[in-house]
VMD Tcl script that builds the backbone (N, CA, C; Angstrom):
set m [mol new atoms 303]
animate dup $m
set s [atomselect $m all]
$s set {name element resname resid chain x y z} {
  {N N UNK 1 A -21.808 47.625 -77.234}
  {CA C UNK 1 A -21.670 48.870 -77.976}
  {C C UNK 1 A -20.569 49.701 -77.318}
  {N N UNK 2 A -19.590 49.910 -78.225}
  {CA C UNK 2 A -18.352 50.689 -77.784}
  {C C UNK 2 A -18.897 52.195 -78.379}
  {N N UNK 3 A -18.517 53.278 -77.396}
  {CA C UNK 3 A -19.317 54.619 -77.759}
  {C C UNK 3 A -17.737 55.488 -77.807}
  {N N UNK 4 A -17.615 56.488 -79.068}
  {CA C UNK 4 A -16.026 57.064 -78.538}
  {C C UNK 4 A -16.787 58.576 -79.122}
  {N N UNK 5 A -15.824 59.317 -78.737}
  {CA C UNK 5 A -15.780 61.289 -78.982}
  {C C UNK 5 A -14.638 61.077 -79.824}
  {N N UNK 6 A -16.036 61.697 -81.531}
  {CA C UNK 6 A -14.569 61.898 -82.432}
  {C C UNK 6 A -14.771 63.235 -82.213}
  {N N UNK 7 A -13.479 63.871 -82.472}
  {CA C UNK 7 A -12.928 65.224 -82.815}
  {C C UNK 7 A -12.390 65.417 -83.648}
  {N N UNK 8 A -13.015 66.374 -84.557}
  {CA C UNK 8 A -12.260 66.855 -85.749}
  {C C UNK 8 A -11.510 68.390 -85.636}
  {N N UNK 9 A -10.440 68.516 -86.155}
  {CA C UNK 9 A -10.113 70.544 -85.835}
  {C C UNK 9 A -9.441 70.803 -87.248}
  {N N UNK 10 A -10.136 71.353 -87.576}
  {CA C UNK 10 A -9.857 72.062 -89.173}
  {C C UNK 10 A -9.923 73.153 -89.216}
  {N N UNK 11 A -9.204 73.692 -90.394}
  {CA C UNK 11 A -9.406 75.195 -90.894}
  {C C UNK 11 A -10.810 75.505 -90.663}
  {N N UNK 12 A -11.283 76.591 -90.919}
  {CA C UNK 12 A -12.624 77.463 -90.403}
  {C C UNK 12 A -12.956 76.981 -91.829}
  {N N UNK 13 A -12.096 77.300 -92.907}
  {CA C UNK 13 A -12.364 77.396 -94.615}
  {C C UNK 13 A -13.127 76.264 -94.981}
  {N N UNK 14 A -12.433 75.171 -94.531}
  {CA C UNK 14 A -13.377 73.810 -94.383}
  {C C UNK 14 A -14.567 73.635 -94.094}
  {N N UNK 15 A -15.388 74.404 -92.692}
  {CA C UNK 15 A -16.724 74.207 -92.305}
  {C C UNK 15 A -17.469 73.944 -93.154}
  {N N UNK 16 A -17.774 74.516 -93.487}
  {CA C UNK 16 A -19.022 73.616 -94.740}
  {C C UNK 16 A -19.181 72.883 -95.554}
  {N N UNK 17 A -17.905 72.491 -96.216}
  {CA C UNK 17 A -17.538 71.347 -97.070}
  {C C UNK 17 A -17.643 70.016 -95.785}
  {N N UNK 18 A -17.331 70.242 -94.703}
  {CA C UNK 18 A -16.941 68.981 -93.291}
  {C C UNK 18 A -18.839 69.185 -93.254}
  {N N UNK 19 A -19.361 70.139 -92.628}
  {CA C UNK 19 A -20.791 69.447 -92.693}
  {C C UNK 19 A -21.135 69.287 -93.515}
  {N N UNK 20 A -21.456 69.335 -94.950}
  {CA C UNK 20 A -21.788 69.216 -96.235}
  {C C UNK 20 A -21.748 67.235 -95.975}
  {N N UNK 21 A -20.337 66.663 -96.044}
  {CA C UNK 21 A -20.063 65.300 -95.733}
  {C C UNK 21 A -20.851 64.591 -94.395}
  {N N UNK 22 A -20.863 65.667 -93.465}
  {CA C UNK 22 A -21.455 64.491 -92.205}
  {C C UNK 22 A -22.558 64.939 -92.496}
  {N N UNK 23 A -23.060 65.436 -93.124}
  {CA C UNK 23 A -25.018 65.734 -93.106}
  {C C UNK 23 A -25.467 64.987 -94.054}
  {N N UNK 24 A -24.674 64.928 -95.012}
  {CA C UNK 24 A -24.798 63.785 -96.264}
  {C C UNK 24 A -24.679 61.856 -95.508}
  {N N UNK 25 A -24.432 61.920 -94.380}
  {CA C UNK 25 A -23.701 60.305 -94.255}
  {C C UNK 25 A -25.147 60.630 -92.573}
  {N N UNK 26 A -26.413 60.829 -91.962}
  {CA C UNK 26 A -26.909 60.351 -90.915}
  {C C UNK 26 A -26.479 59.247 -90.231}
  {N N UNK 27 A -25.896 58.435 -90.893}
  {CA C UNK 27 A -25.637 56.774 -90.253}
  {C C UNK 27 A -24.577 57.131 -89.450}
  {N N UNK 28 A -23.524 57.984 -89.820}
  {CA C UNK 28 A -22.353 58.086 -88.957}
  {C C UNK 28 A -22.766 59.655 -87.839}
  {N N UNK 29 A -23.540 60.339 -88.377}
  {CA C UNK 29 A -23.417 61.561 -87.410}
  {C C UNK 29 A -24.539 62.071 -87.199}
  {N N UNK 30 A -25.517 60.993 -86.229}
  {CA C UNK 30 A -27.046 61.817 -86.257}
  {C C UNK 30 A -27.097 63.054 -85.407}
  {N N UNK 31 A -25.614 63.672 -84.711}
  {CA C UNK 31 A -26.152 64.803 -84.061}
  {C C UNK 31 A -24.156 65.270 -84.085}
  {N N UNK 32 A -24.365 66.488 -83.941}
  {CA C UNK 32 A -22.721 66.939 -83.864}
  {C C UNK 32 A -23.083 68.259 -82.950}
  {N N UNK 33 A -21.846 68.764 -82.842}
  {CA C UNK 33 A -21.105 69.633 -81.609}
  {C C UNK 33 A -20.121 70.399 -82.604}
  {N N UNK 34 A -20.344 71.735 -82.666}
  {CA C UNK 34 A -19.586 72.305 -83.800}
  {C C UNK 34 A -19.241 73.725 -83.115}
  {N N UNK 35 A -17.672 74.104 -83.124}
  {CA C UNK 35 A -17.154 75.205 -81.716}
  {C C UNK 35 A -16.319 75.735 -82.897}
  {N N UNK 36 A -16.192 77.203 -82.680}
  {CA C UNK 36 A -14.936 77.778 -83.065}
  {C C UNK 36 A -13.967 78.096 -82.458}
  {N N UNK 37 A -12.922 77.455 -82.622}
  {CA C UNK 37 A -11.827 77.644 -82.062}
  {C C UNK 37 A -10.855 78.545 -81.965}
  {N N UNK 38 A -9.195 78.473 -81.548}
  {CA C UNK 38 A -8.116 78.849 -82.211}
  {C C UNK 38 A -7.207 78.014 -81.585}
  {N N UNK 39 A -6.237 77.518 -82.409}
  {CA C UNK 39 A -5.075 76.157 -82.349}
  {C C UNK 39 A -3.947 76.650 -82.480}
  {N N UNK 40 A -2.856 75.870 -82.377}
  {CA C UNK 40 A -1.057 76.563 -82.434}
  {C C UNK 40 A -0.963 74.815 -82.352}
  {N N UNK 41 A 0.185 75.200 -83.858}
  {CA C UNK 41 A 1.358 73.629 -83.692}
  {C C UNK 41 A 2.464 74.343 -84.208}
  {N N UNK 42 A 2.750 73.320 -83.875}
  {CA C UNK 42 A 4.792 73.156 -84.379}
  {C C UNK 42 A 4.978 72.807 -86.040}
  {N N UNK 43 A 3.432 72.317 -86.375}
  {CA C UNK 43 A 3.401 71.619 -87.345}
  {C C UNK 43 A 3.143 73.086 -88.333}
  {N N UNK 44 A 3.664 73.119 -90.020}
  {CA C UNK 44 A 4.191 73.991 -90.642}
  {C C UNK 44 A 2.565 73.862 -91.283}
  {N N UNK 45 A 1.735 75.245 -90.639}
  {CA C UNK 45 A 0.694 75.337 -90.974}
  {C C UNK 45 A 0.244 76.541 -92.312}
  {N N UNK 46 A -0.518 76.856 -93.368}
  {CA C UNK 46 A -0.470 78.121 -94.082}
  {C C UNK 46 A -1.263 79.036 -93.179}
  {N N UNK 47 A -0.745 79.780 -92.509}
  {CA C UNK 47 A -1.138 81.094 -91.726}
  {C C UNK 47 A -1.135 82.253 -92.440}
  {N N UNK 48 A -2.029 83.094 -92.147}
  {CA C UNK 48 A -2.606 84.627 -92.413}
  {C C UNK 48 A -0.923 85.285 -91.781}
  {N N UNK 49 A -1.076 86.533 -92.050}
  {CA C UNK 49 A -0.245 87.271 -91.575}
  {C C UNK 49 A -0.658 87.215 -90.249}
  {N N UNK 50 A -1.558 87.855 -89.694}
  {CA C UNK 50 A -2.265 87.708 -88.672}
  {C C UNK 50 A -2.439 86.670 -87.670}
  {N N UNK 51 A -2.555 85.462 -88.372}
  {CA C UNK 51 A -2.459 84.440 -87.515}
  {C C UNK 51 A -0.829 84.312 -87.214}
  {N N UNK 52 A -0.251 84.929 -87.935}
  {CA C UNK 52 A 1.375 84.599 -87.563}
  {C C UNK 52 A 1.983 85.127 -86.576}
  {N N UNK 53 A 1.470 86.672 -86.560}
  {CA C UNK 53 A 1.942 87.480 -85.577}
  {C C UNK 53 A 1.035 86.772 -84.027}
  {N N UNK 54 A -0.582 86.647 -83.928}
  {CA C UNK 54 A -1.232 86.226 -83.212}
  {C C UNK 54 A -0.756 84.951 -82.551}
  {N N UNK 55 A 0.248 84.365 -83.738}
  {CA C UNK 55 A 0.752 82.412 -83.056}
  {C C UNK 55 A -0.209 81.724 -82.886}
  {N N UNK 56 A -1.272 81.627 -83.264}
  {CA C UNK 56 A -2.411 80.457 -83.360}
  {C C UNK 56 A -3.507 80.759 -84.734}
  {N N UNK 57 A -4.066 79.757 -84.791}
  {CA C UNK 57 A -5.100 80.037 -86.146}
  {C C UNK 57 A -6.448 79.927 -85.520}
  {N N UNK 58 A -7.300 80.338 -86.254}
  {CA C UNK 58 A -8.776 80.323 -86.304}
  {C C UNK 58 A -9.204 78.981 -86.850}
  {N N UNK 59 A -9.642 77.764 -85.975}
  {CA C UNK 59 A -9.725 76.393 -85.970}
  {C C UNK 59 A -11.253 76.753 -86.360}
  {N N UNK 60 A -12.017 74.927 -86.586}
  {CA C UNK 60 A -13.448 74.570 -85.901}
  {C C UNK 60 A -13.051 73.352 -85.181}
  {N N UNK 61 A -13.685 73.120 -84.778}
  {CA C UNK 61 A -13.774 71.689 -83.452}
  {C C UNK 61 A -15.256 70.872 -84.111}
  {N N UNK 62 A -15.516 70.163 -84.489}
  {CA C UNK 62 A -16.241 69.133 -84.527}
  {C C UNK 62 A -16.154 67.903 -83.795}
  {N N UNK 63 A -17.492 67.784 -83.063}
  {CA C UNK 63 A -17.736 66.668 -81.864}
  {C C UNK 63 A -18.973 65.891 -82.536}
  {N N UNK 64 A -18.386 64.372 -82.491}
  {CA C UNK 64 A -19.642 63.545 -82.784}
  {C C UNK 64 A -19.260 62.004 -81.535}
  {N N UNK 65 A -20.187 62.221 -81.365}
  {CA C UNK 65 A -20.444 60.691 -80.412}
  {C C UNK 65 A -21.181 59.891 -81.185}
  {N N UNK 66 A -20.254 58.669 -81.589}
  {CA C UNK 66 A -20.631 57.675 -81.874}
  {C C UNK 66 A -19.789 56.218 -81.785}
  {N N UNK 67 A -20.511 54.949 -82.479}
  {CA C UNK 67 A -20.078 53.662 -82.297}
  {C C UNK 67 A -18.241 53.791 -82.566}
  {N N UNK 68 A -17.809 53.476 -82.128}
  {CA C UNK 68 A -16.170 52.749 -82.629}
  {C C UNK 68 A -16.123 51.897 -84.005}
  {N N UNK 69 A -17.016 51.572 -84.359}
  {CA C UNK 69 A -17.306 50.853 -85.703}
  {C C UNK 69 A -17.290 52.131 -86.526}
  {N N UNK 70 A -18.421 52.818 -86.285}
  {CA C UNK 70 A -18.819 54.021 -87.433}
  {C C UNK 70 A -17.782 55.151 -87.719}
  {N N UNK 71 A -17.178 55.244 -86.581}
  {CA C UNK 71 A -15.977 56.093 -86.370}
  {C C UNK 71 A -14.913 55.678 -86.972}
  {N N UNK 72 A -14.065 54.238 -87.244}
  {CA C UNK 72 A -13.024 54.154 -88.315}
  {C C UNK 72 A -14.207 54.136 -89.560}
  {N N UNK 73 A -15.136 53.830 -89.744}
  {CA C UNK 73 A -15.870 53.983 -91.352}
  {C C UNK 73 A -16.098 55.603 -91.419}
  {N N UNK 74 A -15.914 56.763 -90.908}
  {CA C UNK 74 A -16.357 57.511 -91.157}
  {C C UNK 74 A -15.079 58.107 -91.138}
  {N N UNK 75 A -14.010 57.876 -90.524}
  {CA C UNK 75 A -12.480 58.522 -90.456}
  {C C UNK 75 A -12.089 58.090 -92.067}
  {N N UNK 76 A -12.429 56.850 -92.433}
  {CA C UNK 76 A -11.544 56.545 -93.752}
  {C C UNK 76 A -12.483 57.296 -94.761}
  {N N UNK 77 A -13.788 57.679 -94.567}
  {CA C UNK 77 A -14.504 58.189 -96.001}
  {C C UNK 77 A -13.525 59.884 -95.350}
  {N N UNK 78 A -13.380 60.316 -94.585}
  {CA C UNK 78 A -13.217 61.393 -94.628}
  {C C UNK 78 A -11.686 61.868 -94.925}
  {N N UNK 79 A -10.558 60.917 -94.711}
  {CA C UNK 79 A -9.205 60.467 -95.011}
  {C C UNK 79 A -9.190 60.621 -96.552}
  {N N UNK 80 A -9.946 59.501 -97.272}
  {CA C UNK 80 A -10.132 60.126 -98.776}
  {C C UNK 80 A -10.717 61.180 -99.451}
  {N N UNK 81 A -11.807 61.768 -98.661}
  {CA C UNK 81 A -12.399 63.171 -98.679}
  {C C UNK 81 A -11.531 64.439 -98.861}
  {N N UNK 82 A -10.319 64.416 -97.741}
  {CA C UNK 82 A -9.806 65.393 -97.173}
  {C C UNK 82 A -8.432 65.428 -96.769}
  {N N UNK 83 A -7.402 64.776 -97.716}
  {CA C UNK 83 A -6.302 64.561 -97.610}
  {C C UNK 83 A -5.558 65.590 -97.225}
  {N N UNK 84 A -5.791 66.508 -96.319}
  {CA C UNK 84 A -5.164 67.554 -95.694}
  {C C UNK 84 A -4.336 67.531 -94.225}
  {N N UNK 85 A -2.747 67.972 -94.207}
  {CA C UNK 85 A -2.523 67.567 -92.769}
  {C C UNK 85 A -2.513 68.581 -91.459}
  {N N UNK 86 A -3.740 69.233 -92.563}
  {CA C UNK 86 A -4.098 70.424 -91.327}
  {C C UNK 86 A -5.535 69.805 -90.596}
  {N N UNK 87 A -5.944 68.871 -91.227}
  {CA C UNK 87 A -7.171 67.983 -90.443}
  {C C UNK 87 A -7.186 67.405 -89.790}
  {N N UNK 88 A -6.843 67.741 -88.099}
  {CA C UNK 88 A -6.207 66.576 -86.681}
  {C C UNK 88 A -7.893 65.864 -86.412}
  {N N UNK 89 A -7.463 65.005 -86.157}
  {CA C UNK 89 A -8.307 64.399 -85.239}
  {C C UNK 89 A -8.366 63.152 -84.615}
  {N N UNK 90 A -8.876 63.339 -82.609}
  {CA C UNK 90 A -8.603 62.204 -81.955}
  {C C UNK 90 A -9.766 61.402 -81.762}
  {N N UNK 91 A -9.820 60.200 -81.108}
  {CA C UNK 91 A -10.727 59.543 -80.677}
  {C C UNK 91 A -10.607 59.126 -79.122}
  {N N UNK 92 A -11.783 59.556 -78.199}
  {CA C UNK 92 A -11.799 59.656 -77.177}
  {C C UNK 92 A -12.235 58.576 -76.549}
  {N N UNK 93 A -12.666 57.728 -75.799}
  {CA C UNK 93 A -13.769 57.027 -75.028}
  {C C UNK 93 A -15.008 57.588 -74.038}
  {N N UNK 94 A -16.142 57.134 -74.488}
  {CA C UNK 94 A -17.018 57.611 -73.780}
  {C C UNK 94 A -17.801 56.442 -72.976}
  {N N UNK 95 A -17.611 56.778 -71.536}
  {CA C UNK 95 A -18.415 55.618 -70.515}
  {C C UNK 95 A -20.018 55.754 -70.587}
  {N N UNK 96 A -20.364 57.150 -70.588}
  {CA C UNK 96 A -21.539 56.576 -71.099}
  {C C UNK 96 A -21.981 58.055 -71.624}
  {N N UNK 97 A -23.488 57.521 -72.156}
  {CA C UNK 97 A -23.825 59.082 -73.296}
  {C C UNK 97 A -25.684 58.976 -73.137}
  {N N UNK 98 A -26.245 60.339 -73.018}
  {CA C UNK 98 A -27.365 59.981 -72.795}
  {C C UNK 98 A -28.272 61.373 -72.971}
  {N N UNK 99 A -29.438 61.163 -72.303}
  {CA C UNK 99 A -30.380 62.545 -72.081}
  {C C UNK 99 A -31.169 62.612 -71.371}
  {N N UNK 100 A -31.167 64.565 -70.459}
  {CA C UNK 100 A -32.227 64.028 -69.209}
  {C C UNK 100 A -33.110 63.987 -69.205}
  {N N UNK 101 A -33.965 64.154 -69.964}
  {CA C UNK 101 A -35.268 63.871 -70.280}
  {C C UNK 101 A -35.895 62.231 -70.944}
}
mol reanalyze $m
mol bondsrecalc $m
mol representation Tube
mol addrep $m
């Protein structure tokens, strides 16, 4: 079992449509990690006035640990979901994942 940290960072506007999809799919995301952020690219983003003057936007961060299998099946349902190229996201490796109890 290969275990990786996906990360998703999207518009804030998105949040609920992005859990709406991983709450709908358990097989790929029985537990998530959900942060509000703020991000800055180079990349030609639609910014607020505010975010323009500020130079970064009001992100979310979505964290799910799971298989390397479930993770390209859950990148491509969400690729056709969400054809947006304000939707980054990496894949990390995780050595190991657990609980102390």
């Amino acid at each position: 079992m290969s275990l990786v940290l996906l990360t998703l960072a999207a518009p804030r506007t998105l949040e609920e449509e992005l859990l709406e999809q991983l709450l709908a799919h358990p097989e790929w995301a029985t537990g998530l990690t959900l942060s509000r952020v703020e991000g800055h690219s180079h990349r030609e983003m639609a910014l607020s006035v505010q975010e323009q003057v500020r130079g970064r936007a009001g992100r979310i961060a979505l964290q799910i640990v799971l298989e390397a299998e479930q993770a390209q099946a859950l990148l491509a349902h969400l690729k056709a979901r969400f054809p947006k190229p304000d939707v980054a996201y990496w894949l990390t490796p995780v050595i190991d994942f657990g609980r102390l109890a």
